[in-house]
C-alpha positions as CSV (number, residue, x, y, z in Angstrom):
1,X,144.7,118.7,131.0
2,X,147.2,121.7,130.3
3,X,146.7,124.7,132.6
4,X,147.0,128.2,131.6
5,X,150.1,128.4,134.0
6,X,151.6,125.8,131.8
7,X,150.9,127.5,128.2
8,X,152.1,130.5,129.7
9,X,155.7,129.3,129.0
10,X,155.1,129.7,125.2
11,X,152.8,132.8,125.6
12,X,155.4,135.1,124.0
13,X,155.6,132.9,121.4
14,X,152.1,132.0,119.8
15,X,149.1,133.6,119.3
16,X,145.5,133.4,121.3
17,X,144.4,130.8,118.5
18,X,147.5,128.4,118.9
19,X,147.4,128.7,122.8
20,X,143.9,127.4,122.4
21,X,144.8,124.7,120.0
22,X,147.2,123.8,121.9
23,X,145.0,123.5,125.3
24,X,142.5,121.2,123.3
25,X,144.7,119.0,121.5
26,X,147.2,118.5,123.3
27,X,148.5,116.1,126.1
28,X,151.1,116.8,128.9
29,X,153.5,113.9,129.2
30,X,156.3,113.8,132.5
31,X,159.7,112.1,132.2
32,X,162.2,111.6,134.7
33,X,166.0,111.9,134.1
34,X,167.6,109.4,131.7
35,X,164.5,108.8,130.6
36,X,164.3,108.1,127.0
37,X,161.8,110.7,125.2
38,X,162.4,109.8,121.2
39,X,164.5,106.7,120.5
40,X,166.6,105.8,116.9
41,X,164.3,104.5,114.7
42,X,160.9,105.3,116.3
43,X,158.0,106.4,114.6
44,X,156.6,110.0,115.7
45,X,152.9,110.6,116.2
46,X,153.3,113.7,118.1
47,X,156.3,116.7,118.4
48,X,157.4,117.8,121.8
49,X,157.5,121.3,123.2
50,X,159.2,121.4,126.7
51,X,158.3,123.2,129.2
52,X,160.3,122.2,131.8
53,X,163.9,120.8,132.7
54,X,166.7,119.8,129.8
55,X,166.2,117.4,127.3
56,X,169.4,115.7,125.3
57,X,169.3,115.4,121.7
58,X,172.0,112.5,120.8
59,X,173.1,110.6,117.8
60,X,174.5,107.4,117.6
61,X,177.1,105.3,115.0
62,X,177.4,102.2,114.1
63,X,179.2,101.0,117.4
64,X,176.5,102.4,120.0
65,X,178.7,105.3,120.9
66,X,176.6,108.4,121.2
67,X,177.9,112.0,120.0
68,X,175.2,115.0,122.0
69,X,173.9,117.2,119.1
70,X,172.8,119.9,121.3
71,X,170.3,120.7,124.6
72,X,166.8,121.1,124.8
73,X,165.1,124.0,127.1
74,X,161.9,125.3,128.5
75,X,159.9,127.0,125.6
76,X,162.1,124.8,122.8
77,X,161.4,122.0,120.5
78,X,163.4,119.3,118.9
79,X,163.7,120.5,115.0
80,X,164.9,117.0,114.2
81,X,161.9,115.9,115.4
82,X,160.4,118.5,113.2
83,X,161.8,116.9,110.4
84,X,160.9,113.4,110.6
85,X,157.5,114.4,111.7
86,X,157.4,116.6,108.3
87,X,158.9,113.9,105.8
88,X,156.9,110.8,107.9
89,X,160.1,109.4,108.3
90,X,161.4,107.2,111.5
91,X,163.5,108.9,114.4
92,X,167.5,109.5,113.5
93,X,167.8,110.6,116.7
94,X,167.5,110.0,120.9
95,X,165.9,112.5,123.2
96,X,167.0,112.0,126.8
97,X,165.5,113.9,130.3
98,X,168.8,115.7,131.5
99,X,166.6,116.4,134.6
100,X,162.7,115.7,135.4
101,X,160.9,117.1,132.6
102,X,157.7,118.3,131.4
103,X,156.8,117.7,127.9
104,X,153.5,119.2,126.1
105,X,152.9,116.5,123.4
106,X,151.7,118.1,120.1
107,X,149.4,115.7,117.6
108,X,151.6,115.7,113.7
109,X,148.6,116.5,111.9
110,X,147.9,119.1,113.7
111,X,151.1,120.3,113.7
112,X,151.0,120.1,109.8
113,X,147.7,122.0,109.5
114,X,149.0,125.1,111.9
115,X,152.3,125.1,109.9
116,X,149.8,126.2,106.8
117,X,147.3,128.5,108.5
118,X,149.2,130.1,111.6
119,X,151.8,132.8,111.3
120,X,153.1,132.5,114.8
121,X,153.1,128.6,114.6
122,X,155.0,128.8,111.7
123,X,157.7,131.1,112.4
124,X,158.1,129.4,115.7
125,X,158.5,126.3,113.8
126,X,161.3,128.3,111.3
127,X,162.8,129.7,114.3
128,X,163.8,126.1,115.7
129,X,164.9,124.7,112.5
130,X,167.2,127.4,112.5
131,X,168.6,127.5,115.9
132,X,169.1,123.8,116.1
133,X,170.8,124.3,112.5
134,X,173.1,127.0,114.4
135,X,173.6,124.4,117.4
136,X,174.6,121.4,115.5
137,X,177.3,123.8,113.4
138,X,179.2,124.5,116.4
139,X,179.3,121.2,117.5
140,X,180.2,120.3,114.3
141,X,183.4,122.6,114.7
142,X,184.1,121.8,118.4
143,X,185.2,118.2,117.1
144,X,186.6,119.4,113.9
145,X,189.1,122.4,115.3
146,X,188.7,121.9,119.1
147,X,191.1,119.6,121.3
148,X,189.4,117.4,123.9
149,X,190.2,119.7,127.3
150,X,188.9,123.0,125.5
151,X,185.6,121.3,124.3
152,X,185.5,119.0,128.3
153,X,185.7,123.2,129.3
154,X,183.0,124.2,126.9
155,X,180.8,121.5,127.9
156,X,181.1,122.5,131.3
157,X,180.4,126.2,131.0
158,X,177.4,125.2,128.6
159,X,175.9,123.0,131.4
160,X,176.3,126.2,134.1
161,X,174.5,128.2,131.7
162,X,172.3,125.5,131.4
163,X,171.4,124.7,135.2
164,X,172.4,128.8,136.3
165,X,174.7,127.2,139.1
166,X,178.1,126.9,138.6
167,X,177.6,123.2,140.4
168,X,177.0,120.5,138.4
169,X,176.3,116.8,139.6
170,X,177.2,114.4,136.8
171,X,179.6,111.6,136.9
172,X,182.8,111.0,134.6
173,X,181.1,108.7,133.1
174,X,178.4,110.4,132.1
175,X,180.7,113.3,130.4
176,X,183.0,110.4,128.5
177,X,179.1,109.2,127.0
178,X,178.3,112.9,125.9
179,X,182.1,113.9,124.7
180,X,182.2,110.6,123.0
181,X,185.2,110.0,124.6
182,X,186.3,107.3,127.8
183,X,186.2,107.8,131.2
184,X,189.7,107.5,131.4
185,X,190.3,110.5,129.2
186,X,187.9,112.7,131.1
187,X,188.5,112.1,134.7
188,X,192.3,113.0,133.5
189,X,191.8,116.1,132.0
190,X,188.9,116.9,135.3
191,X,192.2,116.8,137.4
192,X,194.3,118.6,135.4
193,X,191.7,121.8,135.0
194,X,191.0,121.4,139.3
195,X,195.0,121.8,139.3
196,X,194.8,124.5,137.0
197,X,191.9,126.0,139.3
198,X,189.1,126.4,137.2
199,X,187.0,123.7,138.8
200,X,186.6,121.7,141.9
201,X,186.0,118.1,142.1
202,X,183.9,116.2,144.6
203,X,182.0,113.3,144.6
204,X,179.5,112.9,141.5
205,X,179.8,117.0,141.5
206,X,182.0,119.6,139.4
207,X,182.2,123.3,140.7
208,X,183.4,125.5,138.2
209,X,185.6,128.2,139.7
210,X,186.5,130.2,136.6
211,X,183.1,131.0,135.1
């Protein structure tokens, strides 16, 4: 069952009706980190809306190698989700818990039948499409005009904002995956920004000094 406290993360959002939609439709679904949410090629009976933790939205090529499209938050949706679920088409992408999450899990047709008779279900719906639009721009021109240590330096200051803590436990590895880049590359240009002194290094754990 979904408790008021729950809903109440989307309570700016959506009307009375929708809250209580959502309430009897829908199901609450917990993931733990690394945990795969959508997966590449899946078929989607239901839309998430989080409402706690990160999610990862990733794509992947030919070779396995995964490129991060952008982050999820509490009180967010996955509009590429959106549009598979819209077109009844198979997933292109791979959601991923960042953290421990909490997922309400919203039935397609109903989100079909809101999108038609619910002004604040539908702008919210809008609103995503944009944003995510807006999201996957920017990453679009990080790899196009954006050398690798100024985008390892965005990606850092976007997981502070993220987390609000300018500590962040993640591995090298883990970076190389989301940068689409190797370990090799990162754990160099990691040194060179702790000699610079915009960041500490320990173990599994990044401070960022220069924030």
């Amino acid at each position: 069952m979904i408790s008021q406290e729950q809903l109440q993360t989307f309570s700016y959002l959506f009307d009375e009706e929708i809250l209580n939609n959502i309430e009897k439709v829908a199901k609450i679904k917990t993931f733990k980190k690394d945990d795969i949410i959508i997966d590449i090629g899946q078929e989607l009976k239901f839309i998430p809306l989080l409402i706690r933790g990160n999610i990862k939205v990733l794509r992947e090529d030919e070779d396995g190698n995964e490129l991060l499209l952008y982050v999820l938050e509490s009180g967010d949706t996955c509009a590429m989700s959106l549009t598979c679920c819209m077109a009844n088409a198979v997933s292109k992408i791979r959601a991923i818990a960042d953290e421990d999450v909490d997922v309400i899990m919203i039935p397609i047709n109903e989100m079909h039948a809101w999108f038609q008779t619910n002004e604040s279900w539908r702008i919210f719906i809008l609103q995503s499409y944009q944003i995510r639009f807006d999201e996957m721009l920017e990453t679009i021109d990080t790899l196009a005009f954006m050398k690798m240590d100024k985008r390892l330096y965005k990606y850092l200051i976007d997981h502070v904002k993220l987390s609000a803590s300018t500590t962040l436990e993640m591995t090298h590895q883990e970076i190389a995956e989301d940068l689409n880049t190797s370990r090799v590359v990162v754990s160099r240009l990691l040194k060179q920004l702790e000699k610079e002194g915009r960041i500490e290094l320990g173990r599994n754990k990044i401070t960022v000094l220069d924030f």
